[in-house]
FIDO-862126 format. One record per residue (C-alpha): x, y, z; residue number from 1; residue in three letters. Coordinates in steps of 0.25 Angstrom, whole numbers, plus 5000, padded with zeros to 4 digits. Layout:
<pts>
<pt><X>X</X><Y>Y</Y><Z>Z</Z><k>NUM</k><r>ALA</r></pt>
...
</pts>
This chain:
<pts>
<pt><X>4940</X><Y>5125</Y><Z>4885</Z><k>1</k><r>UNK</r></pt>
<pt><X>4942</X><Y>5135</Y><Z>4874</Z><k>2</k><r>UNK</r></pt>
<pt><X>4958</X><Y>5137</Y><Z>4873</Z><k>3</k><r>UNK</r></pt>
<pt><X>4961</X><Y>5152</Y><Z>4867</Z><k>4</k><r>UNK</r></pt>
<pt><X>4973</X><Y>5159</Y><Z>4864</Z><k>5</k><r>UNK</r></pt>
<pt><X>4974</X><Y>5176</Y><Z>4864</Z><k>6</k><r>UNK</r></pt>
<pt><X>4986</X><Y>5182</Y><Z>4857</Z><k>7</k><r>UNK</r></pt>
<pt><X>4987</X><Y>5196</Y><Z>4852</Z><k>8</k><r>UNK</r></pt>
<pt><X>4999</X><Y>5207</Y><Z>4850</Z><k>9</k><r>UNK</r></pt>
<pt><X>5004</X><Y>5211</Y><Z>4862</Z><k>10</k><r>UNK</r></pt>
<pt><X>4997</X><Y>5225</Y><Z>4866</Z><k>11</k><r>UNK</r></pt>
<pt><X>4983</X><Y>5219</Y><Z>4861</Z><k>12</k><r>UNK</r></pt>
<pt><X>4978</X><Y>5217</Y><Z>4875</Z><k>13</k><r>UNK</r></pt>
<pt><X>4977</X><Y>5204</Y><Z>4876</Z><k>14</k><r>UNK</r></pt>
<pt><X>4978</X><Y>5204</Y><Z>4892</Z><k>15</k><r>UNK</r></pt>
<pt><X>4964</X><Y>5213</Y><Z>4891</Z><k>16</k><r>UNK</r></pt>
<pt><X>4957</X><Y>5204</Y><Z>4884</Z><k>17</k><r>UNK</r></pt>
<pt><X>4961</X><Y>5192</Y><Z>4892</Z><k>18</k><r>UNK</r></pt>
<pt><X>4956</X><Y>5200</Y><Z>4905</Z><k>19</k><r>UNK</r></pt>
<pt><X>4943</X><Y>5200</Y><Z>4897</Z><k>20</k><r>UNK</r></pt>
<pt><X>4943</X><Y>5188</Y><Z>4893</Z><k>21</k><r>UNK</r></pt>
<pt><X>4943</X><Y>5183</Y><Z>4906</Z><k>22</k><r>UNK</r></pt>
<pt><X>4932</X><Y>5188</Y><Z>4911</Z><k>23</k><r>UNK</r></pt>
<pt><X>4925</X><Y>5183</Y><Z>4898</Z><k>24</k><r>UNK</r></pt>
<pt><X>4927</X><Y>5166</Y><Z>4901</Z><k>25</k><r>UNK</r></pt>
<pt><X>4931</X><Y>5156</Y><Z>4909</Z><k>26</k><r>UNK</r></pt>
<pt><X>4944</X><Y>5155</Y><Z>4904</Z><k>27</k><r>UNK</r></pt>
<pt><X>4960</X><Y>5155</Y><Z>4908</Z><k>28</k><r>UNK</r></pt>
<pt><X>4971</X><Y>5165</Y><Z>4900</Z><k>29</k><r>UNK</r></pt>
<pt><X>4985</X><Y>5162</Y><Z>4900</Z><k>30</k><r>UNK</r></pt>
<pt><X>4994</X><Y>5171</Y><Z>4896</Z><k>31</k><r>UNK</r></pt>
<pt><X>5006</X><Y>5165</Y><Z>4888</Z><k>32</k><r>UNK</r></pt>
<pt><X>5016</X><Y>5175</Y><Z>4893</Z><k>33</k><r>UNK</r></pt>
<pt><X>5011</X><Y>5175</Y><Z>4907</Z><k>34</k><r>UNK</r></pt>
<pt><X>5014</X><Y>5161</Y><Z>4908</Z><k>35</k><r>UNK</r></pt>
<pt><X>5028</X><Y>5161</Y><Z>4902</Z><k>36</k><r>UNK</r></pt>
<pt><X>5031</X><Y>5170</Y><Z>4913</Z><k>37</k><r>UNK</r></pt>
<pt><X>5027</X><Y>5160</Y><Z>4923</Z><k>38</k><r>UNK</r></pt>
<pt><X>5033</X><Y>5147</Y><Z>4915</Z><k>39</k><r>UNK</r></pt>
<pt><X>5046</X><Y>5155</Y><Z>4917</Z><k>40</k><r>UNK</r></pt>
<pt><X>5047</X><Y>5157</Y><Z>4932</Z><k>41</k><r>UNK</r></pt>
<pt><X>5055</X><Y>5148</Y><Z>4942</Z><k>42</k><r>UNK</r></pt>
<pt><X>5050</X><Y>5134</Y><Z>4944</Z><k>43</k><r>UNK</r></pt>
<pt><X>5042</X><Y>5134</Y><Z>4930</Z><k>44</k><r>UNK</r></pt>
<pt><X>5045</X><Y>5126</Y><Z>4918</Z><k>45</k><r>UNK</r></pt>
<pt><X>5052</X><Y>5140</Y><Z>4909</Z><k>46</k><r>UNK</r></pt>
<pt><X>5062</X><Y>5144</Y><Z>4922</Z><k>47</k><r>UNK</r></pt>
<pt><X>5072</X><Y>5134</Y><Z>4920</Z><k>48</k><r>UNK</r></pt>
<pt><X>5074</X><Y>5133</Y><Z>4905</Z><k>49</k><r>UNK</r></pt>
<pt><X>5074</X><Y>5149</Y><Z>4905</Z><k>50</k><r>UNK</r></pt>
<pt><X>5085</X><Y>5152</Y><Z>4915</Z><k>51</k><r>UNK</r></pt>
<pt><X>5093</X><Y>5140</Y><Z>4907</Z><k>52</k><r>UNK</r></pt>
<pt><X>5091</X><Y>5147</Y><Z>4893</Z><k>53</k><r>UNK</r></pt>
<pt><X>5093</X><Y>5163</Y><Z>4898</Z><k>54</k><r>UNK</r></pt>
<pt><X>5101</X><Y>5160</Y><Z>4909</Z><k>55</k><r>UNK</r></pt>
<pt><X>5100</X><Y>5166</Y><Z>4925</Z><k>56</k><r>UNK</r></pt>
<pt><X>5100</X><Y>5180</Y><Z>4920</Z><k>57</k><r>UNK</r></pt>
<pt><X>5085</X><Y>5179</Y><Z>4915</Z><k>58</k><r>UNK</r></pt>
<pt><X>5082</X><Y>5178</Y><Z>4930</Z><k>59</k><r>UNK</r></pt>
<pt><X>5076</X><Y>5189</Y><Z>4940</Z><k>60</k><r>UNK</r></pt>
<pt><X>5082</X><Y>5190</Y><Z>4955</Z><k>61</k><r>UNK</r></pt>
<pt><X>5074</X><Y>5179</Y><Z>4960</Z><k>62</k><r>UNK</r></pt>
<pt><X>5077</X><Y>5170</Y><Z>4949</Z><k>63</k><r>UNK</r></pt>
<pt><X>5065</X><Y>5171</Y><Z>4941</Z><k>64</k><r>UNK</r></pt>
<pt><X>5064</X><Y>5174</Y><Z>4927</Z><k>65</k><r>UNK</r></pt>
<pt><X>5065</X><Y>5190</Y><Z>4924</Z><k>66</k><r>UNK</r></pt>
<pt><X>5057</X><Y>5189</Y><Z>4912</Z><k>67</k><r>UNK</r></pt>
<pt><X>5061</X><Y>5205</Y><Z>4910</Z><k>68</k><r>UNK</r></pt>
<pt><X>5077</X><Y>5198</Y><Z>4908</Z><k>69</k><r>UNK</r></pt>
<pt><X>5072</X><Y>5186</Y><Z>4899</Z><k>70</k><r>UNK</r></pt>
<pt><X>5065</X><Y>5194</Y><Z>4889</Z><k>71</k><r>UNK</r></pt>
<pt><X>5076</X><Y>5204</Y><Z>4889</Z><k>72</k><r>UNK</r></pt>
<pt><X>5085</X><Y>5192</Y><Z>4886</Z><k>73</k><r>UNK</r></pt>
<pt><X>5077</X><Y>5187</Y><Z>4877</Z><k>74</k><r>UNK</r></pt>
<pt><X>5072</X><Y>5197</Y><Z>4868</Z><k>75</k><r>UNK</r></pt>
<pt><X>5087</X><Y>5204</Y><Z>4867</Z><k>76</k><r>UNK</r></pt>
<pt><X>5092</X><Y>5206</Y><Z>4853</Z><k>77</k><r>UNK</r></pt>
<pt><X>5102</X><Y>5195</Y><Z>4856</Z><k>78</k><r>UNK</r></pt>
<pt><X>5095</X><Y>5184</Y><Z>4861</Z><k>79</k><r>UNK</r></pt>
<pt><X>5095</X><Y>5175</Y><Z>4849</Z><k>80</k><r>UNK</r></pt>
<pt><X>5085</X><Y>5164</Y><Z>4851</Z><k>81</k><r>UNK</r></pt>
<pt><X>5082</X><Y>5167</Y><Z>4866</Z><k>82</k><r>UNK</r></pt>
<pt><X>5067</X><Y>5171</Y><Z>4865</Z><k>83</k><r>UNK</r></pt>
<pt><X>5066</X><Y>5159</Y><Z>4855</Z><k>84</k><r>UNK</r></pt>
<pt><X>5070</X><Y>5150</Y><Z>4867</Z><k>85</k><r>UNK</r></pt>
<pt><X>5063</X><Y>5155</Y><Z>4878</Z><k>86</k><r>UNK</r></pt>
<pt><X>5050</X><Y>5155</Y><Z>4870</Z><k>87</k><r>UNK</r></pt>
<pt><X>5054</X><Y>5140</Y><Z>4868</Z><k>88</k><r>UNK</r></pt>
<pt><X>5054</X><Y>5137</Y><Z>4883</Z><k>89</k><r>UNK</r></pt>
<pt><X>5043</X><Y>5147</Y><Z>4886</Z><k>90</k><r>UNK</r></pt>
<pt><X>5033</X><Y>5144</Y><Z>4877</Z><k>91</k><r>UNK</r></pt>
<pt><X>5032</X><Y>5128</Y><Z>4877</Z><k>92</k><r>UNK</r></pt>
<pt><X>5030</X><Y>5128</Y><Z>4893</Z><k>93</k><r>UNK</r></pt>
<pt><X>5018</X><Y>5141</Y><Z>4891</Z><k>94</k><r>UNK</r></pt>
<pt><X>5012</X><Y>5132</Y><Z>4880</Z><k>95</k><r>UNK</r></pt>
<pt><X>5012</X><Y>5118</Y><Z>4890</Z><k>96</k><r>UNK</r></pt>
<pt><X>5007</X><Y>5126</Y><Z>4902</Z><k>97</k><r>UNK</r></pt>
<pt><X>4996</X><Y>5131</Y><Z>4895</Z><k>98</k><r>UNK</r></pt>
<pt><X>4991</X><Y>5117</Y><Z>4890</Z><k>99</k><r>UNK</r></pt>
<pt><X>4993</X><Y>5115</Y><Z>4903</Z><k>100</k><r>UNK</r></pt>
<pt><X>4983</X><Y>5126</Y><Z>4907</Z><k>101</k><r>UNK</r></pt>
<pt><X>4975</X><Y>5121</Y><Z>4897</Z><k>102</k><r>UNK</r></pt>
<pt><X>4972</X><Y>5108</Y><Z>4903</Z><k>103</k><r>UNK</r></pt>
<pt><X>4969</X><Y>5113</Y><Z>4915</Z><k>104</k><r>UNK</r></pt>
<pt><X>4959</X><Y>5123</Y><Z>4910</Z><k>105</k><r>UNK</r></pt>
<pt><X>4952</X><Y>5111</Y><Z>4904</Z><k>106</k><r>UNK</r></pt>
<pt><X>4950</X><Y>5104</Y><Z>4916</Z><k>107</k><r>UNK</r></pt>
<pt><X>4944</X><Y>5116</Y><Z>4922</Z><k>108</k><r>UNK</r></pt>
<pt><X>4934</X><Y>5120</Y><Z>4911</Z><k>109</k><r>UNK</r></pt>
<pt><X>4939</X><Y>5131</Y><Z>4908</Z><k>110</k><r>UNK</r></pt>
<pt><X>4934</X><Y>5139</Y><Z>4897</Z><k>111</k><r>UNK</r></pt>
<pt><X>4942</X><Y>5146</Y><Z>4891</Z><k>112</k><r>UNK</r></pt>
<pt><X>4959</X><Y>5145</Y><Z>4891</Z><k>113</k><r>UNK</r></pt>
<pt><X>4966</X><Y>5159</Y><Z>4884</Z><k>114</k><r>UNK</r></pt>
<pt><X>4980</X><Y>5158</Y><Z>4882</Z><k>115</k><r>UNK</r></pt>
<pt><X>4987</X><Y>5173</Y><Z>4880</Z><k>116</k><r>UNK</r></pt>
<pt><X>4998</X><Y>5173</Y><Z>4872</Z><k>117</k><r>UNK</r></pt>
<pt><X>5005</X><Y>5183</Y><Z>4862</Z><k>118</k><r>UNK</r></pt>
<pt><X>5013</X><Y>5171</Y><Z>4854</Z><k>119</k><r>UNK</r></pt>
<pt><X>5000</X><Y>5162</Y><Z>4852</Z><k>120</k><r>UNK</r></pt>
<pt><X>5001</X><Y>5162</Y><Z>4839</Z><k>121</k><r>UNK</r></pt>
<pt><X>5019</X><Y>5160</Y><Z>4837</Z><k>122</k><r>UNK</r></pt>
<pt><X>5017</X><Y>5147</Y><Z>4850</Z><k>123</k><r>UNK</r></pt>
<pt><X>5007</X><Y>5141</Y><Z>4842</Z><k>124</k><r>UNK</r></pt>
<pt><X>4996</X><Y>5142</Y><Z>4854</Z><k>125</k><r>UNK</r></pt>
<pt><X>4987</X><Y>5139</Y><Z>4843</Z><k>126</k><r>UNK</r></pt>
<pt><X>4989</X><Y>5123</Y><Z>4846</Z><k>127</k><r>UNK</r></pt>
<pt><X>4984</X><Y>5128</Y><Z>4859</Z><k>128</k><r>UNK</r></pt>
<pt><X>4971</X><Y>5136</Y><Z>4858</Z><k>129</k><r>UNK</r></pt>
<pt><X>4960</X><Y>5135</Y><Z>4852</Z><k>130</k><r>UNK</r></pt>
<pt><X>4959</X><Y>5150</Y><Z>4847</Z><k>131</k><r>UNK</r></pt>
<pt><X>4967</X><Y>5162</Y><Z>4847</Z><k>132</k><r>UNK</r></pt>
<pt><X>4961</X><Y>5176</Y><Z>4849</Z><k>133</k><r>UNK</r></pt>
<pt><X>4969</X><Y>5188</Y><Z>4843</Z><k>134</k><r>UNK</r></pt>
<pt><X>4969</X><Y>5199</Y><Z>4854</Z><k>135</k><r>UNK</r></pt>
<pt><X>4969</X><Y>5210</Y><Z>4843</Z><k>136</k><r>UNK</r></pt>
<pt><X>4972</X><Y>5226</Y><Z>4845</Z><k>137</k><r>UNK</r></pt>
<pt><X>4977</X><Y>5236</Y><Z>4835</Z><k>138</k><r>UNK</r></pt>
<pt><X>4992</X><Y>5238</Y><Z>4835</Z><k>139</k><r>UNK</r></pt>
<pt><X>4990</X><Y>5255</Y><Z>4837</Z><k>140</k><r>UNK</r></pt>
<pt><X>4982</X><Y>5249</Y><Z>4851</Z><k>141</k><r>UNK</r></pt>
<pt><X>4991</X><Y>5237</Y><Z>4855</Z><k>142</k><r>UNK</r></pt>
<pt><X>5004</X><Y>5249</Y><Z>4853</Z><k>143</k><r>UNK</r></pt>
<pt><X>4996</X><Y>5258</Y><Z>4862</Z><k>144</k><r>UNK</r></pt>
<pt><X>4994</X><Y>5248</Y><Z>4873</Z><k>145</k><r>UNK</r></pt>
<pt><X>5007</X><Y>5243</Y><Z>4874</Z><k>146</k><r>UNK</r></pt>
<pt><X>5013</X><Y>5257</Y><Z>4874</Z><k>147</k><r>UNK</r></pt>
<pt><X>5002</X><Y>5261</Y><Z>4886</Z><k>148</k><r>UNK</r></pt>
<pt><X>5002</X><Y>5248</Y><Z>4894</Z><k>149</k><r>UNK</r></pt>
<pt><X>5018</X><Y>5244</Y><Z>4892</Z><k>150</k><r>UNK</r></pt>
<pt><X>5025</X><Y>5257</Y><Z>4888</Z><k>151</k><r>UNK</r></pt>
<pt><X>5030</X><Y>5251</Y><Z>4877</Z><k>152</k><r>UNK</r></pt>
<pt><X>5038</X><Y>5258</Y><Z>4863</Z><k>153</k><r>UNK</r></pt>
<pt><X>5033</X><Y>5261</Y><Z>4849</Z><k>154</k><r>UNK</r></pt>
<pt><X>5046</X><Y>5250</Y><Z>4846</Z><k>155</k><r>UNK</r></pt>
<pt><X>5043</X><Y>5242</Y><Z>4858</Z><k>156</k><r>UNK</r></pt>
<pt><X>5029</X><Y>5239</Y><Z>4852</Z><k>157</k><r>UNK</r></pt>
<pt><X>5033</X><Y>5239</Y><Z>4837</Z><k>158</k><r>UNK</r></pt>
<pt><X>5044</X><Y>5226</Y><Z>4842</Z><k>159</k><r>UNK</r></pt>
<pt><X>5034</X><Y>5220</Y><Z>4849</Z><k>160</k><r>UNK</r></pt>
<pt><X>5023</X><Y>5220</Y><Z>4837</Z><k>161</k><r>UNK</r></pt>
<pt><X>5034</X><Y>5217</Y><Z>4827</Z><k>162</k><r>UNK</r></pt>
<pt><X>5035</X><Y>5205</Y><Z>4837</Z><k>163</k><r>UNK</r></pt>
<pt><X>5021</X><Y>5198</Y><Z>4837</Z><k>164</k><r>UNK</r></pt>
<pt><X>5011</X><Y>5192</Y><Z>4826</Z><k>165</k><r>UNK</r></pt>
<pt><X>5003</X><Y>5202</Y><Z>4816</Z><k>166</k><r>UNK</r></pt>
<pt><X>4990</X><Y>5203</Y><Z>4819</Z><k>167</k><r>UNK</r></pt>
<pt><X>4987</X><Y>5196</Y><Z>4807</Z><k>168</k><r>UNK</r></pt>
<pt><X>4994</X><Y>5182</Y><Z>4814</Z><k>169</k><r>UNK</r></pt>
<pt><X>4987</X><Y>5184</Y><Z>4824</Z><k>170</k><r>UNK</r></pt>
<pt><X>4972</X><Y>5186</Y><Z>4815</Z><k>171</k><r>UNK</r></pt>
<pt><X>4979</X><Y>5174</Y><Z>4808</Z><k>172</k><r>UNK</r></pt>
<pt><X>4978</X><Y>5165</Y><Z>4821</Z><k>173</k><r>UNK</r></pt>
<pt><X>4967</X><Y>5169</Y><Z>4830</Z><k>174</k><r>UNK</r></pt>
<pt><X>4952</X><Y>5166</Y><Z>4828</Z><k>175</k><r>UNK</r></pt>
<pt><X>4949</X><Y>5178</Y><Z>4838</Z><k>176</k><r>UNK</r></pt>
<pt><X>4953</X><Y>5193</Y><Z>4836</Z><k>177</k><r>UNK</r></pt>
<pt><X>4950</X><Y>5202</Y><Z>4848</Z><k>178</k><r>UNK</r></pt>
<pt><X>4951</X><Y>5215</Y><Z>4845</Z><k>179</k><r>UNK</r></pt>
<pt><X>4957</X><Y>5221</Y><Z>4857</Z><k>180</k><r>UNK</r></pt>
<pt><X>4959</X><Y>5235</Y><Z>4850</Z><k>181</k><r>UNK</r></pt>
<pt><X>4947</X><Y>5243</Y><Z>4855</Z><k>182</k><r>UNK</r></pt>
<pt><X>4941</X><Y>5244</Y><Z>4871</Z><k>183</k><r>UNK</r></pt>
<pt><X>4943</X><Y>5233</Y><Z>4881</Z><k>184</k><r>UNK</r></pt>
<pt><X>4926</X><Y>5233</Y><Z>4879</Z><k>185</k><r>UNK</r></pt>
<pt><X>4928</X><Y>5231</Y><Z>4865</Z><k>186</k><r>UNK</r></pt>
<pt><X>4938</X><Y>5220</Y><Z>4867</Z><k>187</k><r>UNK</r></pt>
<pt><X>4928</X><Y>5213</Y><Z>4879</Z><k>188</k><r>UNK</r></pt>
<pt><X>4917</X><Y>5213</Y><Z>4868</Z><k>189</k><r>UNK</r></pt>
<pt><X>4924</X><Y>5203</Y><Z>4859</Z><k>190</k><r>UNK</r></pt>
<pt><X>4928</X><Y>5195</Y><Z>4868</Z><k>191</k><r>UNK</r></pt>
<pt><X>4914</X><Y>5194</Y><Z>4874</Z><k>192</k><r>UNK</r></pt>
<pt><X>4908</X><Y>5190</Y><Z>4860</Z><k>193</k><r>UNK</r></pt>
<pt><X>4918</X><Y>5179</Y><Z>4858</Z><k>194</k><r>UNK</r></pt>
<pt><X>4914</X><Y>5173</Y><Z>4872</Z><k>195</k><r>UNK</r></pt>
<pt><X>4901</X><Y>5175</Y><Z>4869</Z><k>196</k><r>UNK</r></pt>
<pt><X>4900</X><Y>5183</Y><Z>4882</Z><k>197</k><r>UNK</r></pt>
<pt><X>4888</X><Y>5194</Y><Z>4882</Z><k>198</k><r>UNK</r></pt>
</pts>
């Protein structure tokens, strides 16, 4: 089994080519962020040692995480180190469920096992996988998509982008490039050549 991880500036469309992708193999995608979301629900290993670092006010009306308060909390100009230790509870369980995932994959033959995350690169997922692809798209594009699909601000966008890796980190680190910058046709087409698909 082939392990592979996607990164990519938010707005490149990364979830678009992953749809592709899909249909492409025989493969399984994990999203990284998607399953830090469900590590952190009740009953799951992120729960307990969240609500004890942010208190019960992180919590919705049924006593679930309200992940709308924690990044408020979180991202607010005062919250010193917060982000630093969430990600420090967070990120260590993501990283053992996936190996986890992996194994299992193994056992089942399957082909192919993508791992989506936008901080492959900063959590060192590179221990992981066997390659990274660079899910590329011009910054003039990635602005206009995020401005469309999320209603986003100029200033919204600019913190954001002032926020991730360059592009040239992540040329730096990926094998692959995929310019998703033009139609999803174009985009399929690439794909399709490194699958080898006709």
């Amino acid at each position: 089994m082939k392990i592979i991880g996607i990164t990519g500036g938010v707005g490149a469309g990364k979830t678009e080519v992953i749809k592709i992708i899909e249909q492409l193999c025989n493969c399984v995608v994990v999203t990284a962020d998607r399953l830090a979301r469900s590590l952190e629900q009740k009953g799951e290993v992120c729960y307990m040692p969240l609500v004890e670092l942010l208190g019960s006010g992180v919590l919705d009306e049924t006593g679930e995480i309200d992940a709308a308060k924690m990044a408020q909390m979180i991202f607010s100009k005062d919250a010193g180190s917060l982000l630093a230790k969430v990600n420090a509870i967070v990120h260590p369980a993501v990283k053992a469920r996936i190996l986890e995932m992996i194994r299992e994959e193994e056992k089942k033959g399957t082909d192919y096992f993508f791992i989506e995350a936008a901080l492959l690169i900063e959590d060192h997922y590179d221990t992981i996988v066997d390659e990274m692809w660079y899910i590329y798209a011009d910054e003039d594009i990635r602005r206009q998509r995020l401005k469309e699909s999320r209603g986003y601000s100029d200033e919204k966008i600019d913190e954001i982008f002032a926020s991730q890796s360059s592009d040239d980190v992540f040329r730096k680190f990926c094998c692959v490039v995929i310019d998703n910058s033009g139609s999803i046709e174009d985009t399929g087409k690439q794909l399709k050549e490194l699958f080898g698909v006709r």
